[in-house]
C-alpha positions in Angstrom: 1.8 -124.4 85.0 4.0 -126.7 86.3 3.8 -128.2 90.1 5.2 -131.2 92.0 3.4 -132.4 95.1 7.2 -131.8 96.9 6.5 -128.2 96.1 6.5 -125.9 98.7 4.6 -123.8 97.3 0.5 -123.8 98.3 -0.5 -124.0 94.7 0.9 -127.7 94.0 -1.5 -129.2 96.1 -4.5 -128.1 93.6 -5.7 -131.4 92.8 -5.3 -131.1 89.0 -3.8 -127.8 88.9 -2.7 -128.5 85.3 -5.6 -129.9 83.7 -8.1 -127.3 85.1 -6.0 -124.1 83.9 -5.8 -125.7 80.0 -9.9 -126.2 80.4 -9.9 -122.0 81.3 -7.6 -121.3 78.6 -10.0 -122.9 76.4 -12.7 -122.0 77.0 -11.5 -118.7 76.8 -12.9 -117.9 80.6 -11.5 -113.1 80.6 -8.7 -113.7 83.4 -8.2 -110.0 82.8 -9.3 -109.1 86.4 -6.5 -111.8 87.9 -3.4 -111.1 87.9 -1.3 -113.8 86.3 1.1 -116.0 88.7 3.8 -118.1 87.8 4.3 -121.3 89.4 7.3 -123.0 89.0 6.8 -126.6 89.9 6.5 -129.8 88.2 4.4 -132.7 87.9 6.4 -135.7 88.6 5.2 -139.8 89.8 4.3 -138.4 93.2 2.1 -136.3 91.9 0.5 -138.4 89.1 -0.4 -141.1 91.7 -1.6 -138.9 94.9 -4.4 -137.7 91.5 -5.5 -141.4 90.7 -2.8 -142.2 88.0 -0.9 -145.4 87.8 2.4 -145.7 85.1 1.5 -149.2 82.9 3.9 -149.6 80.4 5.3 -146.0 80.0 2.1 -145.1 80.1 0.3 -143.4 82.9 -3.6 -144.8 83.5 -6.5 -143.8 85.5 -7.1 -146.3 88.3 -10.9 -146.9 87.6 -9.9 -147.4 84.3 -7.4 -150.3 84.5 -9.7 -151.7 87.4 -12.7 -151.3 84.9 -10.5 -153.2 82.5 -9.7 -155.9 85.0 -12.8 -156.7 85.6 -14.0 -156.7 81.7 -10.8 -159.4 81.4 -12.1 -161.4 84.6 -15.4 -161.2 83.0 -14.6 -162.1 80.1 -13.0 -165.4 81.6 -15.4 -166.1 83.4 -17.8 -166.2 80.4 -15.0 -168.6 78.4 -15.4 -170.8 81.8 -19.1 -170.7 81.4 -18.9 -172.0 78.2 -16.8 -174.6 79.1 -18.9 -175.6 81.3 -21.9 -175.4 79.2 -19.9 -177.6 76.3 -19.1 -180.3 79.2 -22.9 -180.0 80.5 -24.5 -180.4 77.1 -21.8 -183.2 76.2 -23.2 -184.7 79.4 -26.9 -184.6 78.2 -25.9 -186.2 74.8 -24.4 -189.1 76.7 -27.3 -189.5 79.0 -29.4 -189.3 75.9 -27.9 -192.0 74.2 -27.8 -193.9 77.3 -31.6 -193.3 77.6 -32.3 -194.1 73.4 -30.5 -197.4 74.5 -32.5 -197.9 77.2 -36.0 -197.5 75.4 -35.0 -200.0 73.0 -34.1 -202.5 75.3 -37.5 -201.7 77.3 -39.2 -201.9 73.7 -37.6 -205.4 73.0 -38.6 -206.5 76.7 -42.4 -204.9 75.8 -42.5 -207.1 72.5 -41.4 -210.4 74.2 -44.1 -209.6 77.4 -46.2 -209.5 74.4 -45.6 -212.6 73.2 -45.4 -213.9 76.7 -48.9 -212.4 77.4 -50.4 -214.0 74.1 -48.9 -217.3 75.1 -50.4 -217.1 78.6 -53.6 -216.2 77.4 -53.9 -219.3 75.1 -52.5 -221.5 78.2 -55.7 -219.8 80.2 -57.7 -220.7 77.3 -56.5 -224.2 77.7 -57.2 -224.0 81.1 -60.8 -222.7 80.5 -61.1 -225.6 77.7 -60.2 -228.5 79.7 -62.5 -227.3 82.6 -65.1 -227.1 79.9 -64.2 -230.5 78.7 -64.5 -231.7 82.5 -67.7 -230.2 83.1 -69.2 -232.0 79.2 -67.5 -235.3 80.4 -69.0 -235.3 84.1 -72.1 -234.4 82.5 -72.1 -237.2 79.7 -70.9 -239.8 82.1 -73.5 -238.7 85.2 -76.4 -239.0 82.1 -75.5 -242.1 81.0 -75.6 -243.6 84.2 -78.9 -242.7 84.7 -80.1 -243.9 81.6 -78.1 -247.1 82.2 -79.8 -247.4 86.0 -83.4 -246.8 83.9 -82.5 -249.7 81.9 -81.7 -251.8 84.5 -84.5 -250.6 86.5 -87.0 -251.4 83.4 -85.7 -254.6 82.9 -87.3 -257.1 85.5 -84.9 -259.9 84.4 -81.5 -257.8 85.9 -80.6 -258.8 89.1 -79.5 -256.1 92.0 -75.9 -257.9 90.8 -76.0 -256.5 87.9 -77.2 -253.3 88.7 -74.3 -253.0 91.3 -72.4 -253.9 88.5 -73.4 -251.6 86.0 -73.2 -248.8 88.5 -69.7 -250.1 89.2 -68.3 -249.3 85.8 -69.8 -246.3 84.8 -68.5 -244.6 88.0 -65.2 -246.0 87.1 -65.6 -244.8 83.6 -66.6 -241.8 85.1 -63.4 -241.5 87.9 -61.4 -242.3 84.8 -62.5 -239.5 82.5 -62.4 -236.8 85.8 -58.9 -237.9 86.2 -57.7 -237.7 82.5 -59.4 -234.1 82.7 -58.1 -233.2 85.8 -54.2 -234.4 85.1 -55.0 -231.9 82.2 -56.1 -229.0 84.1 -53.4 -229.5 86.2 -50.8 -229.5 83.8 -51.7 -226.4 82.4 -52.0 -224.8 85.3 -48.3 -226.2 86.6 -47.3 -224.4 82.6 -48.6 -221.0 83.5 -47.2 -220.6 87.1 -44.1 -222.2 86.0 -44.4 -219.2 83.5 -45.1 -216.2 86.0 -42.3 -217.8 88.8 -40.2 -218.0 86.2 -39.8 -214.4 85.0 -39.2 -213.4 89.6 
């Protein structure tokens, strides 16, 4: 059968006139009870694109088909652009890694020298508690010999109020002497350590 959608004849506008008579023939469908008509027609581009078709390259394609195709190809790039980006992204995290290993070892060095800073610091509080210590022993030593020195004077009938005054006189001056020695002490150390903590702001 042969038809052309320019045919005037009613049979060239079967949709698929052609294909649907070879799939009687065989299947070997009895046609006995029709009686057979020639058409004399033919199937030319009209025809093939009013069913669907599309001529590629000599070639004539289903329209699903190449717009199945299409979208396998614009699937397929967009899966090579996904990847790309992908490569970039994980690029991107090595860098930041890197960035970040160099950034723990630089924290790690600061770490160690805090430590060492913390370790001084706590001998310069040690200090601190020593010489306070010390204050407290010398205070106490001086304030006791005092009062053994004021028994003395106090048991002796021959000393004079003069020399009581006198006595008293020195050891307090012994006494301001040895709190200022321990005090300029204190106070240095103390100067040290804030100096230390200002110092790092």
């Amino acid at each position: 059968m042969l038809e052309s959608v320019e045919d005037s004849n009613p049979s060239a506008s079967l949709p698929y006139g052609l294909l649907v008579s070879r799939i009687i023939v065989d299947s070997l469908v009895d046609l006995s009870n029709y009686k057979p008509v020639e058409i004399n027609a033919t199937y030319d581009t009209k025809t093939f694109s009013s069913m669907g078709y599309v001529l590629v390259n000599d070639k004539w394609h289903k329209k699903e088909s190449l717009q199945a195709r299409a979208e396998t190809s614009k699937a397929t790039r967009v899966s090579a652009d996904s990847a790309s980006a992908l490569l970039q992204e994980v690029g991107d995290i090595k860098t930041r890694l890197t960035r970040l290993e160099s950034n723990v070892m630089v924290m790690q060095d600061c770490l160690n020298k805090n430590l060492q800073h913390s370790k001084d610091t706590s001998t310069d509080v040690r200090k601190i508690k020593l010489a306070m210590e010390d204050l407290k022993k010398e205070g106490v030593k001086t304030v006791n010999r005092l009062i053994k020195q004021v028994d003395s004077i106090k048991a002796g009938a021959e000393s004079s109020h003069n020399e009581l005054a006198v006595s008293v006189q020195t050891s307090y001056s012994n006494f301001s002497k040895d709190v200022e020695r321990s005090y300029d002490s204190f106070c240095r150390n103390i100067l040290k350590t804030l100096k230390y903590f200002l110092g790092r702001r």
